[in-house]
C-alpha distance (Angstrom), angle and dihedral (degrees) to the residues before:
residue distance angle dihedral
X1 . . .
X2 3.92 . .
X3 4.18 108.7 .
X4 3.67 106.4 -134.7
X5 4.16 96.2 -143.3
X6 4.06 90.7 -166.7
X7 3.41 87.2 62.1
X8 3.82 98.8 38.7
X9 3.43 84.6 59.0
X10 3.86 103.8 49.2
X11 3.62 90.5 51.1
X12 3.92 83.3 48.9
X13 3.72 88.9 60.9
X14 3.26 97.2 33.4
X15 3.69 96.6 63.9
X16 3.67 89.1 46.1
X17 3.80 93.9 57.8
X18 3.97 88.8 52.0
X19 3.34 88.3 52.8
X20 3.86 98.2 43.9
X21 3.50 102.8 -125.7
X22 3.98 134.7 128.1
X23 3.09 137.7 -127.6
X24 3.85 102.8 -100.4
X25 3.98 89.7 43.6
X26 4.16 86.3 55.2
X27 3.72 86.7 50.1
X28 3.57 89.9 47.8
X29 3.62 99.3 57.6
X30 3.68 95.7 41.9
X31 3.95 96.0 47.8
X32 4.00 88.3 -124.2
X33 4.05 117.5 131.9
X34 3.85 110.2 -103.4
X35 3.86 97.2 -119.8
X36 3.83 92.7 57.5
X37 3.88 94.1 40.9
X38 4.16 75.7 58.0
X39 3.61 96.0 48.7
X40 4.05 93.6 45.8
X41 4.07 86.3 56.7
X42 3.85 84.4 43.9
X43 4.14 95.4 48.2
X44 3.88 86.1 -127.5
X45 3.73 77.5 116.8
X46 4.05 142.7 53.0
X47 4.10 105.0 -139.0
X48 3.88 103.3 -149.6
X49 3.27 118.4 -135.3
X50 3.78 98.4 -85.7
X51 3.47 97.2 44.2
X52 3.78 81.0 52.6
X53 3.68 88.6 53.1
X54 3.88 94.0 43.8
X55 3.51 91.6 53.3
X56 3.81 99.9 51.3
X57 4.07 91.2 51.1
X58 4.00 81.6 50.3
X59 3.80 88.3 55.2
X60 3.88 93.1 39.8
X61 4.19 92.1 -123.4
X62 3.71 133.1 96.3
X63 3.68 126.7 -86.2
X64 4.15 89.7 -110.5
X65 3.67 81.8 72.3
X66 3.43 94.4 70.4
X67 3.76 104.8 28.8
X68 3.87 105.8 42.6
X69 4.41 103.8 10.5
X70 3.50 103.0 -99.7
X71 3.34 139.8 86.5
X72 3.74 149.5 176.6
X73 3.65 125.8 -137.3
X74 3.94 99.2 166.8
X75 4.02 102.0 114.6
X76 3.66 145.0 -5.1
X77 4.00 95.2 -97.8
X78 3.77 95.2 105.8
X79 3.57 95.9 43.6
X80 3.74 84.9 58.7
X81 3.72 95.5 52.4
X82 4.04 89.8 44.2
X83 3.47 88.9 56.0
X84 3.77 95.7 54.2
X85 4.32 84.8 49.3
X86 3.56 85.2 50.7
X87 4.22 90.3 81.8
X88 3.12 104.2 25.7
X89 4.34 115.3 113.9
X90 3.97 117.0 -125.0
X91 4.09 95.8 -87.8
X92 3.66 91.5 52.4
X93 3.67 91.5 47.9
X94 3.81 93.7 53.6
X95 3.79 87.5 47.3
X96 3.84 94.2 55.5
X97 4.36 88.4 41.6
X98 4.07 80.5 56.8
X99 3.72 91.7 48.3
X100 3.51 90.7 42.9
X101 3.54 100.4 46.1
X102 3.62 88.5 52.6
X103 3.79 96.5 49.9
X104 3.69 94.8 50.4
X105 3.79 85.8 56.7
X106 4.19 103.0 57.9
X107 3.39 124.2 87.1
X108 4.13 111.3 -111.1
């Protein structure tokens, strides 16, 4: 799956705008410097995966939001599991990706 950062980071600002926050205040809330937070909605930048994840509990959504259109907003559960990804050094994040990618692909 190619990640299409232009459009990462027009949903990015998007969500922001809905929410009625700037740019700086975004930044603020997910510890990120305010010129990069304006080069992520810009695609001058590559968000990693935690600064992905920081900026979706900034903007009170899910990371899906951001990276494939959709999002879900119903309960805390994925705020819990973000939180968790939030410490977690690059080889463990890959792991839990794996695991994740894997989960999201059986049939419950």
């Amino acid at each position: 799956m190619n990640l299409d950062y232009s459009q990462i980071g027009k949903r990015i600002a998007k969500r922001r705008k809905q929410l009625g926050l700037t740019q700086a205040k975004v930044a603020e809330l997910a510890d990120l410097g305010e010129k990069y937070m304006s080069s992520i909605e810009c695609a001058y930048s590559i968000p990693s995966t935690e600064v992905v994840m920081r900026i979706a509990i900034a903007l009170e959504t899910t990371p899906d939001e951001f990276l494939v259109g959709t999002a879900r907003h119903e309960g805390d559960e994925w705020k819990n599991v973000a939180e968790l990804l939030r410490n977690m050094d690059e080889k463990q994040l890959e792991l839990a990706k794996s695991f994740l990618t894997w989960l999201s692909e059986q049939e419950m």
